[in-house]
Chimera marker file (.cmm) of the C-alpha trace (Angstrom):
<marker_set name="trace">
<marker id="1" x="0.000" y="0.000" z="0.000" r="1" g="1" b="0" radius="0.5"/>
<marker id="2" x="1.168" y="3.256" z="-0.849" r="1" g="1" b="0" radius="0.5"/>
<marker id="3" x="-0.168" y="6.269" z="0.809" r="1" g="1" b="0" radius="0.5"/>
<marker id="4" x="0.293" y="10.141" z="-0.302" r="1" g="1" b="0" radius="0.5"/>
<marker id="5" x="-0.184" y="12.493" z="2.645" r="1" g="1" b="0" radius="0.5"/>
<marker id="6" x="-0.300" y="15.800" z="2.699" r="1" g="1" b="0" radius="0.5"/>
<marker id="7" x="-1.495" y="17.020" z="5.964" r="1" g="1" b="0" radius="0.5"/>
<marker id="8" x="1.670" y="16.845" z="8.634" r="1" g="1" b="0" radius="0.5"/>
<marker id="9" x="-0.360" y="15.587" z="11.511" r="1" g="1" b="0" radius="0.5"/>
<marker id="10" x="-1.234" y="12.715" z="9.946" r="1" g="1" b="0" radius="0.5"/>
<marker id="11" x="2.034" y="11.379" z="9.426" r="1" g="1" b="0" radius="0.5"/>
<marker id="12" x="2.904" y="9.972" z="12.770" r="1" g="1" b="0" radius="0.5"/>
<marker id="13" x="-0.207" y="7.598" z="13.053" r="1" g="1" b="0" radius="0.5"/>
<marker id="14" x="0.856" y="6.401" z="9.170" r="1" g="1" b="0" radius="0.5"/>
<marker id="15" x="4.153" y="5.903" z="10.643" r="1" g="1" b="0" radius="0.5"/>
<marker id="16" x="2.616" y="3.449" z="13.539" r="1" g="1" b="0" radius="0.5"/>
<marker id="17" x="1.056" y="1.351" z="10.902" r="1" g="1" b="0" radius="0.5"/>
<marker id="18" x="3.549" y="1.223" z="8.745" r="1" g="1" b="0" radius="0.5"/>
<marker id="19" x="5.853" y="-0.151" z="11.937" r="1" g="1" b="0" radius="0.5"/>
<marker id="20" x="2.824" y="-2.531" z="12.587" r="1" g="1" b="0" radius="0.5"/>
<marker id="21" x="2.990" y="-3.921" z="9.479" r="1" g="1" b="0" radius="0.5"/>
<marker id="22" x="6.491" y="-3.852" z="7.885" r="1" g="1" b="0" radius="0.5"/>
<marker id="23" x="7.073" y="-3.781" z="4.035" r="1" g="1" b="0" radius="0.5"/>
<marker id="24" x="3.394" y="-3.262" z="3.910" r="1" g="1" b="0" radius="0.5"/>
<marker id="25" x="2.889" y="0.648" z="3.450" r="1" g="1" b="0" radius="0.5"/>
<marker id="26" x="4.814" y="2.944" z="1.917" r="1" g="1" b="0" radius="0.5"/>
<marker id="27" x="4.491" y="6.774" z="3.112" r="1" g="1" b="0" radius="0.5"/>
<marker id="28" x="5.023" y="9.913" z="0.541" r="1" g="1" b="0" radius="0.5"/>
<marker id="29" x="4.878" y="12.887" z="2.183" r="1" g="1" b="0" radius="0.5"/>
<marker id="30" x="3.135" y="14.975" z="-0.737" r="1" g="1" b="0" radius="0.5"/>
<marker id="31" x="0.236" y="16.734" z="-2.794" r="1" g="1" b="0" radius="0.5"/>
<marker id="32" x="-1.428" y="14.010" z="-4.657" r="1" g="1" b="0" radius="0.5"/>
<marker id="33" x="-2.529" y="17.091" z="-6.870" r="1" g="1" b="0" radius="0.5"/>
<marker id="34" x="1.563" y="17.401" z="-7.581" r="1" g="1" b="0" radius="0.5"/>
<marker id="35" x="2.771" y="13.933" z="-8.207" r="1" g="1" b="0" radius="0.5"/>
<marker id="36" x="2.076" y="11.905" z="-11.600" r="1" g="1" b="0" radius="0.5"/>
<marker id="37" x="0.475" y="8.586" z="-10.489" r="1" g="1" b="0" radius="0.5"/>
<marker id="38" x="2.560" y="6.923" z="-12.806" r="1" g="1" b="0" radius="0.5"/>
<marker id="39" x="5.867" y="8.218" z="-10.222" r="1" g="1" b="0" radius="0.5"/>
<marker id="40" x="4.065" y="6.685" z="-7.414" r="1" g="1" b="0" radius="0.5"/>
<marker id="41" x="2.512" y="3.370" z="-9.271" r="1" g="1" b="0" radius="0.5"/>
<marker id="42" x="3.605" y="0.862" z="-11.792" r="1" g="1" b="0" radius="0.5"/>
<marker id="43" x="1.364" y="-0.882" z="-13.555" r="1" g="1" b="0" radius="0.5"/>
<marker id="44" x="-2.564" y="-1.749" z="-12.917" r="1" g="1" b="0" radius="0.5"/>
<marker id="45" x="-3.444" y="-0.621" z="-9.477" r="1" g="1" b="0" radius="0.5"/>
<marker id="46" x="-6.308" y="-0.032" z="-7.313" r="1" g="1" b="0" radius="0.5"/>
<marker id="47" x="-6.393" y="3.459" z="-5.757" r="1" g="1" b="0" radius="0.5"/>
<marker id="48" x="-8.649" y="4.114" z="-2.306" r="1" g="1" b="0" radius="0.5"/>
<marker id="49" x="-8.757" y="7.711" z="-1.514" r="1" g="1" b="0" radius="0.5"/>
<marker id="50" x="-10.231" y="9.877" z="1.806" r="1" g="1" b="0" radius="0.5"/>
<marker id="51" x="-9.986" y="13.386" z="-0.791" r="1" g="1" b="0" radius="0.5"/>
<marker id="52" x="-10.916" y="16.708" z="0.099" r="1" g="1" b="0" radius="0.5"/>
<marker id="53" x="-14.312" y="17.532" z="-2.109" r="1" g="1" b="0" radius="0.5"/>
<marker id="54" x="-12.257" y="20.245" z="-3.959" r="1" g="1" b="0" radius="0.5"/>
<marker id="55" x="-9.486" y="18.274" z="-5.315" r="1" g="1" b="0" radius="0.5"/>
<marker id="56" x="-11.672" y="14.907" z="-5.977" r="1" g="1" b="0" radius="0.5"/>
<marker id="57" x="-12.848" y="15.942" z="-9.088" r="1" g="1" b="0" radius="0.5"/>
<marker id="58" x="-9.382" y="16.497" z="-10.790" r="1" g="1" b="0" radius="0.5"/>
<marker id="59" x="-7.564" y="14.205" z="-9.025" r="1" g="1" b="0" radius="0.5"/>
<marker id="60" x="-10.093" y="11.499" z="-10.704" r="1" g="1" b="0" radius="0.5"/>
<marker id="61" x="-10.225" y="12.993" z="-13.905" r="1" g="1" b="0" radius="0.5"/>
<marker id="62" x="-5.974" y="13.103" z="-13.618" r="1" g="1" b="0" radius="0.5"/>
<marker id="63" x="-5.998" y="9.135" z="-12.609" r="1" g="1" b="0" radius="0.5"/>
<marker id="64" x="-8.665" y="8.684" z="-15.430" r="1" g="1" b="0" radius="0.5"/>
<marker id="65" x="-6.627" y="10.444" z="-18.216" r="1" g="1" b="0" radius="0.5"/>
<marker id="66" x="-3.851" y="9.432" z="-20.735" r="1" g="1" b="0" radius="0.5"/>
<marker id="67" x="-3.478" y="6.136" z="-22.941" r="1" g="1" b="0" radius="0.5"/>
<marker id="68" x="-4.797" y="4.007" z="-20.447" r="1" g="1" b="0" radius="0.5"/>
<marker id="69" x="-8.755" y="3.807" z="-20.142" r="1" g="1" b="0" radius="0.5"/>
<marker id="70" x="-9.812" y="3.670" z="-16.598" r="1" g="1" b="0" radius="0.5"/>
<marker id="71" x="-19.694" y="2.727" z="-9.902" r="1" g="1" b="0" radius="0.5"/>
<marker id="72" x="-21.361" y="3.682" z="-6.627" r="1" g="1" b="0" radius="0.5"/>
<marker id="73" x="-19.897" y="1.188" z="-4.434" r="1" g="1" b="0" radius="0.5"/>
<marker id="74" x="-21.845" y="2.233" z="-1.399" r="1" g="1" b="0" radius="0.5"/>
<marker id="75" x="-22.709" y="5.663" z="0.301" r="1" g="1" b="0" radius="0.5"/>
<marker id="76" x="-20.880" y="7.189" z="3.715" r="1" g="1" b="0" radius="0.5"/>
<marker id="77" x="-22.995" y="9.304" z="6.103" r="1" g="1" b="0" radius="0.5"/>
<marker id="78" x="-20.862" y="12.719" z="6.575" r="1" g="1" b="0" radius="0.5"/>
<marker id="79" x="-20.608" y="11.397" z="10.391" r="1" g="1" b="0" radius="0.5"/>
<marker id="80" x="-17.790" y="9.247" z="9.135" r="1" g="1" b="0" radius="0.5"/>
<marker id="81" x="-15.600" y="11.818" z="9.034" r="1" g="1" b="0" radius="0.5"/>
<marker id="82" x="-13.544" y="14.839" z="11.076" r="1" g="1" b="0" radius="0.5"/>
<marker id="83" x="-14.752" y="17.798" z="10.892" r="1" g="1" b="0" radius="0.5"/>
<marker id="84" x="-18.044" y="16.107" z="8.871" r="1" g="1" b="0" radius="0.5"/>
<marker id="85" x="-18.740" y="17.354" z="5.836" r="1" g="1" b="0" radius="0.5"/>
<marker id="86" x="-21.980" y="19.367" z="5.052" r="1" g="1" b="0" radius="0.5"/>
<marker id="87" x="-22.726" y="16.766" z="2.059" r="1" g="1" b="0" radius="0.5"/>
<marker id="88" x="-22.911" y="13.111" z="1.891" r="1" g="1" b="0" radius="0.5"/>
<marker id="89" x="-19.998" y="10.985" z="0.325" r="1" g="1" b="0" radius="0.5"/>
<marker id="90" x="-19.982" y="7.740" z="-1.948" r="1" g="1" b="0" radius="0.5"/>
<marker id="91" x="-17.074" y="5.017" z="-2.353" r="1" g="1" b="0" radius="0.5"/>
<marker id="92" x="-17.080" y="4.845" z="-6.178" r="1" g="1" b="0" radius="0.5"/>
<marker id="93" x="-15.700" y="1.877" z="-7.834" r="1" g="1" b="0" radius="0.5"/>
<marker id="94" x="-14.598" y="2.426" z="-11.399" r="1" g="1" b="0" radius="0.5"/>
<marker id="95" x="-13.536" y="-0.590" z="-13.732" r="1" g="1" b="0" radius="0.5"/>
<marker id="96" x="-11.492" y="0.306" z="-17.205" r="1" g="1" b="0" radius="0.5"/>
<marker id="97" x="-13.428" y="-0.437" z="-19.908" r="1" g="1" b="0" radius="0.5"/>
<marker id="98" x="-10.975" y="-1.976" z="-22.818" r="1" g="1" b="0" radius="0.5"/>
<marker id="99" x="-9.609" y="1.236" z="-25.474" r="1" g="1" b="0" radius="0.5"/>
<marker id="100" x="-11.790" y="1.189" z="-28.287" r="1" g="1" b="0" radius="0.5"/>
<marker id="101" x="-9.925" y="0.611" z="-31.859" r="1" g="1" b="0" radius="0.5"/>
<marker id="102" x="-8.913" y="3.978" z="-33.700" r="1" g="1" b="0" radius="0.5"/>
<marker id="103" x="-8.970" y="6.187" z="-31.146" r="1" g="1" b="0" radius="0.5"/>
<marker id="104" x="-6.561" y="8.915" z="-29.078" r="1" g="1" b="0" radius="0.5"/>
<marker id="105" x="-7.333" y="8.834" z="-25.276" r="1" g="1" b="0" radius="0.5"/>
<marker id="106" x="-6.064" y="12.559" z="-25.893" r="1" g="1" b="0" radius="0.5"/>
<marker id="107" x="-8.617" y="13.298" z="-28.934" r="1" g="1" b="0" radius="0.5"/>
<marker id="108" x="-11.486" y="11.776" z="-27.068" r="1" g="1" b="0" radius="0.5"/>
<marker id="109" x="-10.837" y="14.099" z="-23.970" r="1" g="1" b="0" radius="0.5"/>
<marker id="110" x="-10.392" y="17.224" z="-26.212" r="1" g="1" b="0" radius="0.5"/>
<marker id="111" x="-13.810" y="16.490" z="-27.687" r="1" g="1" b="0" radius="0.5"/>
<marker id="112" x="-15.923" y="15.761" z="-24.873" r="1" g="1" b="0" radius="0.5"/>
<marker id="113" x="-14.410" y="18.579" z="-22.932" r="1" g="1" b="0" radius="0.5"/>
<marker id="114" x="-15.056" y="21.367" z="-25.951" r="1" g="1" b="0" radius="0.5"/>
<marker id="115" x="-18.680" y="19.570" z="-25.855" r="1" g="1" b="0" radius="0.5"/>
<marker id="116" x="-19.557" y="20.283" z="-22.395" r="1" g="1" b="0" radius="0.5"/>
<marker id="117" x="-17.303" y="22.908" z="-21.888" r="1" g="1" b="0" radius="0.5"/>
<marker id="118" x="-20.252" y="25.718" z="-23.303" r="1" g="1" b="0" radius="0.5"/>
<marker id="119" x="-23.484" y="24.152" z="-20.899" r="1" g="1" b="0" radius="0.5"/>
<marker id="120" x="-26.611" y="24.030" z="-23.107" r="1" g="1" b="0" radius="0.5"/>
<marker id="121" x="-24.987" y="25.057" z="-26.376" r="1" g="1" b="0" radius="0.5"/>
<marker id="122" x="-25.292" y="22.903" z="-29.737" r="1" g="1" b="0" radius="0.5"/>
<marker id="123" x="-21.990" y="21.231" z="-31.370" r="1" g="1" b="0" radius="0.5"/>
<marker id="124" x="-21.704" y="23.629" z="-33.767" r="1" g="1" b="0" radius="0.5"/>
<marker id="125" x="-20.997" y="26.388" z="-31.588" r="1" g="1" b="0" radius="0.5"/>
<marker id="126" x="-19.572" y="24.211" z="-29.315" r="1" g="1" b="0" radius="0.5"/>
<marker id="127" x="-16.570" y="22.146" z="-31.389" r="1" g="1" b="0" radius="0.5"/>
<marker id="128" x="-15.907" y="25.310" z="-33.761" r="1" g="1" b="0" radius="0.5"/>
<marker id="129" x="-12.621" y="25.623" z="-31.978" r="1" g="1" b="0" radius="0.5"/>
<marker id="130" x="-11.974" y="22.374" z="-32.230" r="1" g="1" b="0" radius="0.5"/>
<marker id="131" x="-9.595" y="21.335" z="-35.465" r="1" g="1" b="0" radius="0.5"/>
<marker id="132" x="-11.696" y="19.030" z="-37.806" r="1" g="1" b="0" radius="0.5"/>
<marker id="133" x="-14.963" y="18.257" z="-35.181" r="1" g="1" b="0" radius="0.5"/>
<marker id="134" x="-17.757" y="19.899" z="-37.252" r="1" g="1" b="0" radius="0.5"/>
<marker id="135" x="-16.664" y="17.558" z="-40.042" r="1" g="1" b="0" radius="0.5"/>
<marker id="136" x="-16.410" y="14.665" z="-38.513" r="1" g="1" b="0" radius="0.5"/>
<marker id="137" x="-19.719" y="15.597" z="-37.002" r="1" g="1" b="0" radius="0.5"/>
<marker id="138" x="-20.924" y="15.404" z="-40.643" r="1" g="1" b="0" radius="0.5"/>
<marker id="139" x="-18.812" y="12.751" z="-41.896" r="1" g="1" b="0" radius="0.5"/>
<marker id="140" x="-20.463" y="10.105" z="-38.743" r="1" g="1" b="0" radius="0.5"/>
<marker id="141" x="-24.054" y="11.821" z="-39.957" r="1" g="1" b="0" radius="0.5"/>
<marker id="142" x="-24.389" y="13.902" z="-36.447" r="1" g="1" b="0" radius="0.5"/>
<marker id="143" x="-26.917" y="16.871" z="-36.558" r="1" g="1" b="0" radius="0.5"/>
<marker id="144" x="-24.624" y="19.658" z="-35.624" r="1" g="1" b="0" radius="0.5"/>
<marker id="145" x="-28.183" y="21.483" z="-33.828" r="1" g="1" b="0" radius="0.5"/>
<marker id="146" x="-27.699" y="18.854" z="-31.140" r="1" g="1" b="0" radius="0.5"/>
<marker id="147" x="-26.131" y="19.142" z="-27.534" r="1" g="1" b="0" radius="0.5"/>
<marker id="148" x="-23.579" y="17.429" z="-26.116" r="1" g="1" b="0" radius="0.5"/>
<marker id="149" x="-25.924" y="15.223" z="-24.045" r="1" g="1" b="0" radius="0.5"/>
<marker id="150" x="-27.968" y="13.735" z="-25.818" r="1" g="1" b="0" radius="0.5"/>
<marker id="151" x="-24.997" y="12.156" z="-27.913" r="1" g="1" b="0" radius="0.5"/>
<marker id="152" x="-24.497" y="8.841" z="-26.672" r="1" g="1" b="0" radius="0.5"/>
<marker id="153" x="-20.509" y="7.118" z="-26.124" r="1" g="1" b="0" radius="0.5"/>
<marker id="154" x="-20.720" y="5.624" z="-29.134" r="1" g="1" b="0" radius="0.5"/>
<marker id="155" x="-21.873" y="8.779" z="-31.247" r="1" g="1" b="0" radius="0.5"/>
<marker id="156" x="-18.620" y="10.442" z="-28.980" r="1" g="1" b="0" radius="0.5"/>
<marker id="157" x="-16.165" y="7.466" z="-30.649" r="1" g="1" b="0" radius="0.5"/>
<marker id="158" x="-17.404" y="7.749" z="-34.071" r="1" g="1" b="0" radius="0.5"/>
<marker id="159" x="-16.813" y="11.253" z="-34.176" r="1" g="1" b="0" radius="0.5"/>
<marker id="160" x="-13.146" y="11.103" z="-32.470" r="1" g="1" b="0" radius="0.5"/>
<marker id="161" x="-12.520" y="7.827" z="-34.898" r="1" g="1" b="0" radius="0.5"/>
<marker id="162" x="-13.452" y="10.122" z="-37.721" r="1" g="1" b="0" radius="0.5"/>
<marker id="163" x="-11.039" y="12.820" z="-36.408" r="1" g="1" b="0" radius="0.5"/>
<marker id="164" x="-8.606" y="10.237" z="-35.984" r="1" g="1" b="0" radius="0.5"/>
<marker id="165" x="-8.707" y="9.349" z="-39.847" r="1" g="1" b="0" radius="0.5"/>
<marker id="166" x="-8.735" y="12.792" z="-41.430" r="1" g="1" b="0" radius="0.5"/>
<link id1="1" id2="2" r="1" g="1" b="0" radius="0.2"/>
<link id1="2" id2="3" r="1" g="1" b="0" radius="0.2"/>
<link id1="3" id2="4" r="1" g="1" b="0" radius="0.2"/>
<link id1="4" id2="5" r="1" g="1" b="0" radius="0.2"/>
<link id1="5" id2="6" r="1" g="1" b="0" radius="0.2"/>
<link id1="6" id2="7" r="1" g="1" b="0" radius="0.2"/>
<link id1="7" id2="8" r="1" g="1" b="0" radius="0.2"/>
<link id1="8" id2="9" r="1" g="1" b="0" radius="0.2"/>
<link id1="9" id2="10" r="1" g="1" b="0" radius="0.2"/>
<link id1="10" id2="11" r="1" g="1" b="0" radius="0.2"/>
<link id1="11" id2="12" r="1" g="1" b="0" radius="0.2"/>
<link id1="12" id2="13" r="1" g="1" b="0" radius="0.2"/>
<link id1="13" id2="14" r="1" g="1" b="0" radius="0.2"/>
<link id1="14" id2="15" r="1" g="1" b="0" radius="0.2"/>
<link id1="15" id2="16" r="1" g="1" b="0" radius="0.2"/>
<link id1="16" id2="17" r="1" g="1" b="0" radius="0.2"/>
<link id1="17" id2="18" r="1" g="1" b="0" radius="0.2"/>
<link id1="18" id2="19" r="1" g="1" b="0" radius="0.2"/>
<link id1="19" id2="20" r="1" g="1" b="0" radius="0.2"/>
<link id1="20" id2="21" r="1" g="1" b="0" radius="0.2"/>
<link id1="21" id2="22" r="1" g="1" b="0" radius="0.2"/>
<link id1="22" id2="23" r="1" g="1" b="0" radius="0.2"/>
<link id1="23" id2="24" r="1" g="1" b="0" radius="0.2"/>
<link id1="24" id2="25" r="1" g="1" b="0" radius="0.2"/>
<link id1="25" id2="26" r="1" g="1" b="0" radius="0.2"/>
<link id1="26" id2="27" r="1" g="1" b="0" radius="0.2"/>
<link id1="27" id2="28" r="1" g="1" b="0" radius="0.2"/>
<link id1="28" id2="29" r="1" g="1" b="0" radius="0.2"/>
<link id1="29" id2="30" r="1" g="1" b="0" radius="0.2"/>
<link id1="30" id2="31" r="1" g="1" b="0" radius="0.2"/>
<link id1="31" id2="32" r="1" g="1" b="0" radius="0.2"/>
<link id1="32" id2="33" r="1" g="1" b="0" radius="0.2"/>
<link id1="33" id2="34" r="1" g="1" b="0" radius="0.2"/>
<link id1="34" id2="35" r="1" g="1" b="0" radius="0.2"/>
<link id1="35" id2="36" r="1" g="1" b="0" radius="0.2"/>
<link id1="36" id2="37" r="1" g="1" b="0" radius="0.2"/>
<link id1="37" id2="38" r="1" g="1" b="0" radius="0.2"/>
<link id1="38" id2="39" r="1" g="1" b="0" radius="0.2"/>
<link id1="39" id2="40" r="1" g="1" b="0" radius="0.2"/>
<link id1="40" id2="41" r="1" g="1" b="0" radius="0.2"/>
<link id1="41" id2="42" r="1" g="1" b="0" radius="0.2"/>
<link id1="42" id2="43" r="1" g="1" b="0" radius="0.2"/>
<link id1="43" id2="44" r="1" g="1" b="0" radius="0.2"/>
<link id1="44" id2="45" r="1" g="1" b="0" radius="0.2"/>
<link id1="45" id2="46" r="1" g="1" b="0" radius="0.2"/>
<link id1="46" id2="47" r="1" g="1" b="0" radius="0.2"/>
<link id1="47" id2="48" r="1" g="1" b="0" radius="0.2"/>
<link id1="48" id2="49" r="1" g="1" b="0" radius="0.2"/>
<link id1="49" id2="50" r="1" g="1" b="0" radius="0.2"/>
<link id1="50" id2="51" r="1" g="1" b="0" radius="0.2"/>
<link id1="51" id2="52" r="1" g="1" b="0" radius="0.2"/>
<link id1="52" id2="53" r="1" g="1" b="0" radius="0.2"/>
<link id1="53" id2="54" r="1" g="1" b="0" radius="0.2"/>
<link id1="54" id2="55" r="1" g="1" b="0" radius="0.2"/>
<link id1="55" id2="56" r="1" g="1" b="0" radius="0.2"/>
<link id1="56" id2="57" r="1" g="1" b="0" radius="0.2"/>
<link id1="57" id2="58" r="1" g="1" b="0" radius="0.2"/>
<link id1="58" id2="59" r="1" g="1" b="0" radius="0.2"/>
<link id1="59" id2="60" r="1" g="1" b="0" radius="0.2"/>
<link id1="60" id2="61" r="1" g="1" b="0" radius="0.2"/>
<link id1="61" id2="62" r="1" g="1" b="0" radius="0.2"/>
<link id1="62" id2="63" r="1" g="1" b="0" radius="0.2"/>
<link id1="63" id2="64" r="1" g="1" b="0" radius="0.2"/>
<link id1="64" id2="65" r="1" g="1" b="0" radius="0.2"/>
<link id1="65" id2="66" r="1" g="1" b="0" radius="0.2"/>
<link id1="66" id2="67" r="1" g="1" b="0" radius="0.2"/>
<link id1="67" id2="68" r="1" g="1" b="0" radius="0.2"/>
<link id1="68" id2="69" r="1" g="1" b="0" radius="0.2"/>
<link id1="69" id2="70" r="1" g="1" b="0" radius="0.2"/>
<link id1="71" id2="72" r="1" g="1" b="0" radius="0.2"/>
<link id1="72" id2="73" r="1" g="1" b="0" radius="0.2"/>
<link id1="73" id2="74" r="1" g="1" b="0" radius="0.2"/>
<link id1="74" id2="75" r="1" g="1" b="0" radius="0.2"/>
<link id1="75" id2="76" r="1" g="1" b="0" radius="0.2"/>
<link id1="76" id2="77" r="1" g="1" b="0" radius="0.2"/>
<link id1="77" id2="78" r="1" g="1" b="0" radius="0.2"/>
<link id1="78" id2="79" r="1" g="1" b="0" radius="0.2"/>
<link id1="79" id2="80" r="1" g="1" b="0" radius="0.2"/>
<link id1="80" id2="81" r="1" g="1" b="0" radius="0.2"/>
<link id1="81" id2="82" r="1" g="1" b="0" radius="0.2"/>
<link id1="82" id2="83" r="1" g="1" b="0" radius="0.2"/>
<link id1="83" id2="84" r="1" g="1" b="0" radius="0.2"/>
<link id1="84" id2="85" r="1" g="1" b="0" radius="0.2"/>
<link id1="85" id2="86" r="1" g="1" b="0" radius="0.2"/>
<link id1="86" id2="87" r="1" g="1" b="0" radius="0.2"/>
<link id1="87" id2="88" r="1" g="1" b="0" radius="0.2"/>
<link id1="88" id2="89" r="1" g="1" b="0" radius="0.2"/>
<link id1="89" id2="90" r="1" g="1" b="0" radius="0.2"/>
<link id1="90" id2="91" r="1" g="1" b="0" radius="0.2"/>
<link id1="91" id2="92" r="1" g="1" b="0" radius="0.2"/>
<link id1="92" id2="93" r="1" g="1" b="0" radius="0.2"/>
<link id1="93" id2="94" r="1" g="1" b="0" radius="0.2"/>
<link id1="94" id2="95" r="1" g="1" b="0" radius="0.2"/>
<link id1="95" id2="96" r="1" g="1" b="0" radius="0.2"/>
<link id1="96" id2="97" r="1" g="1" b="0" radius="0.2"/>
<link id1="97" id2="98" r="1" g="1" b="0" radius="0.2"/>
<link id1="98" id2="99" r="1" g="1" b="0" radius="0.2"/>
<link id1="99" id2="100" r="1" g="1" b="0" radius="0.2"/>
<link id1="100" id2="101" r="1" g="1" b="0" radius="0.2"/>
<link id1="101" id2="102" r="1" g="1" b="0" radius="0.2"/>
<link id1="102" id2="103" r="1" g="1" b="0" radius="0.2"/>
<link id1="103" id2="104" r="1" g="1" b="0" radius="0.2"/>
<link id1="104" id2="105" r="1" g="1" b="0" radius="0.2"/>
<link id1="105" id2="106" r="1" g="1" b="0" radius="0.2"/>
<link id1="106" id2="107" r="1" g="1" b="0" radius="0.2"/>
<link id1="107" id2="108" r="1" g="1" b="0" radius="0.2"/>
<link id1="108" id2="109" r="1" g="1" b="0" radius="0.2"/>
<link id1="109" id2="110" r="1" g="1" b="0" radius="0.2"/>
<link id1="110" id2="111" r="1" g="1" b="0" radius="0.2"/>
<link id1="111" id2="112" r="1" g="1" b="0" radius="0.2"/>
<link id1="112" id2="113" r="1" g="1" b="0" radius="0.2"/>
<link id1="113" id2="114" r="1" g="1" b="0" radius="0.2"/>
<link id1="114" id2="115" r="1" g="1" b="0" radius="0.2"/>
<link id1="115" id2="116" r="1" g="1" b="0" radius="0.2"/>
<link id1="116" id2="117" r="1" g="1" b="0" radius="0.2"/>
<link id1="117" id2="118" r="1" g="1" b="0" radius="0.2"/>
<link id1="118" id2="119" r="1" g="1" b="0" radius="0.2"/>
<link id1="119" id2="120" r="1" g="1" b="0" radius="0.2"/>
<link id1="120" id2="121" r="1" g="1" b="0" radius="0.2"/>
<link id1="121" id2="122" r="1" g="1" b="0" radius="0.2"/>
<link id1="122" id2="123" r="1" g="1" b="0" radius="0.2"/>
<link id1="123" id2="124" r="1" g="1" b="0" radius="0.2"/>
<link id1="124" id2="125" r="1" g="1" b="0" radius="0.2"/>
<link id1="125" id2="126" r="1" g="1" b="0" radius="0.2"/>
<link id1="126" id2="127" r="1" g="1" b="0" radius="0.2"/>
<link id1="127" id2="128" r="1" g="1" b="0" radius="0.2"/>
<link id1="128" id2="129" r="1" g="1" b="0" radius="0.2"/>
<link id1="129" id2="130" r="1" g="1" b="0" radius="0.2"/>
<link id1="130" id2="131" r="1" g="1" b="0" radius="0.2"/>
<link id1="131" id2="132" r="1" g="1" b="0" radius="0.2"/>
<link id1="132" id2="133" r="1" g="1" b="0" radius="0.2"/>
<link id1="133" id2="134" r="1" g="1" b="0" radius="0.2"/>
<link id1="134" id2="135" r="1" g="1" b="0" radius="0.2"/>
<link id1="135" id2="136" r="1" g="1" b="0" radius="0.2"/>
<link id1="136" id2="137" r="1" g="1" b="0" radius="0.2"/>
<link id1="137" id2="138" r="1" g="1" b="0" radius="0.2"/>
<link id1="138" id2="139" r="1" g="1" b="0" radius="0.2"/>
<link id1="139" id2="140" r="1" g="1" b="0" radius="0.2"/>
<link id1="140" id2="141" r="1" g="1" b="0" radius="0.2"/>
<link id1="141" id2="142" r="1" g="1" b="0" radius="0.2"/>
<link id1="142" id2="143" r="1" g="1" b="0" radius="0.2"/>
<link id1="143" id2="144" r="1" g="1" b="0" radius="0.2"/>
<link id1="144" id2="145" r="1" g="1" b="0" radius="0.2"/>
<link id1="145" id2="146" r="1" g="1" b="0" radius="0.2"/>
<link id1="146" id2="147" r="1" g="1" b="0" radius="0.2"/>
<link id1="147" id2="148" r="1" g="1" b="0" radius="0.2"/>
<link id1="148" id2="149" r="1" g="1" b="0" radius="0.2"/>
<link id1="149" id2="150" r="1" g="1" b="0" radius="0.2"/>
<link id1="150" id2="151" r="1" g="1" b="0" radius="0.2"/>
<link id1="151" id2="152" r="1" g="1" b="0" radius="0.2"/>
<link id1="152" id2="153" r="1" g="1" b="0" radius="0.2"/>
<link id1="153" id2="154" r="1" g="1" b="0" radius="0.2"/>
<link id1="154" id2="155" r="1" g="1" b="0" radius="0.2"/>
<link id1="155" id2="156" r="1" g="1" b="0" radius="0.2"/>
<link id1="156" id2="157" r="1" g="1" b="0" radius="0.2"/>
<link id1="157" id2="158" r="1" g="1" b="0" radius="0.2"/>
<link id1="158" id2="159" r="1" g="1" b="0" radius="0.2"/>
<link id1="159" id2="160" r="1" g="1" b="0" radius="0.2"/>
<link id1="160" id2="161" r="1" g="1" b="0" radius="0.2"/>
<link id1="161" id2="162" r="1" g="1" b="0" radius="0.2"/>
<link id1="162" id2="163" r="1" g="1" b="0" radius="0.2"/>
<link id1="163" id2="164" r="1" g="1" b="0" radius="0.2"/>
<link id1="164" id2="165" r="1" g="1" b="0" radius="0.2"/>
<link id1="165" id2="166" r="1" g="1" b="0" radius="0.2"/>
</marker_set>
């Protein structure tokens, strides 16, 4: 187990289990925010996590990025933690899906984030900044009038696979 701990005062009870259980836990004193999983982990690895709500979101999106492709598991009552929280939590178990054929981990971000980036706007205005989206949009037969959410994962693929080819 490796653990990345920012907060000081935490480090001496991760230092008692780590002496309870030798060769079992490794400490890093550090910003999870700051260090590339990939410097901490090798290879597949499962990832448990007590975050602060405002660095969750891009701490998952971070572990969920690059080549690699990365569910409510159950919820915890804000009691469970010190101070509690004003809003409920979830453990969240995520299982990679395999890479689909033809397609950029990078490209597929870049789209979906230029998508949603505008809320309630259609493609066109949408993925005009985007390098070769409103033709693939017309190339996979994709109605530039709609929004982002009502395109479904595979309408997202064909239009990065399309990108991906021209």
């Amino acid at each position: 187990v490796t653990a990345i701990e920012r907060d000081r005062r935490c480090l001496p009870a991760l230092a008692e289990l780590s002496e309870a259980f030798p060769g079992q836990l490794k400490v890093i004193e550090g910003d999870a925010l700051e260090l590339p999983l990939a410097s901490v982990m090798s290879g597949p690895c499962h990832i448990a996590s007590n975050l602060p709500y405002n660095v969750g979101t891009a701490l998952l999106i971070g572990w969920l990025s690059g080549q690699d492709w990365p569910r409510l598991a159950m919820k915890v009552h804000r009691s469970a933690f010190t101070p509690p929280p004003k809003v409920m939590s979830a453990i969240v178990h995520l299982t990679p899906a395999a890479m689909p054929e033809g397609i950029k981990a990078a490209r597929l971000e870049a789209i979906t984030a230029a998508a949603f980036g505008q809320r309630r706007k259609m493609l066109r205005q949408s993925l005009k900044g985007l390098p070769g989206a409103l033709a693939a949009l017309e190339a996979v037969g994709i109605d530039p009038a709609r929004r982002a959410e009502t395109l479904s994962v595979d309408e997202f693929l064909a239009v990065a696979r399309a990108m991906e080819t021209a």
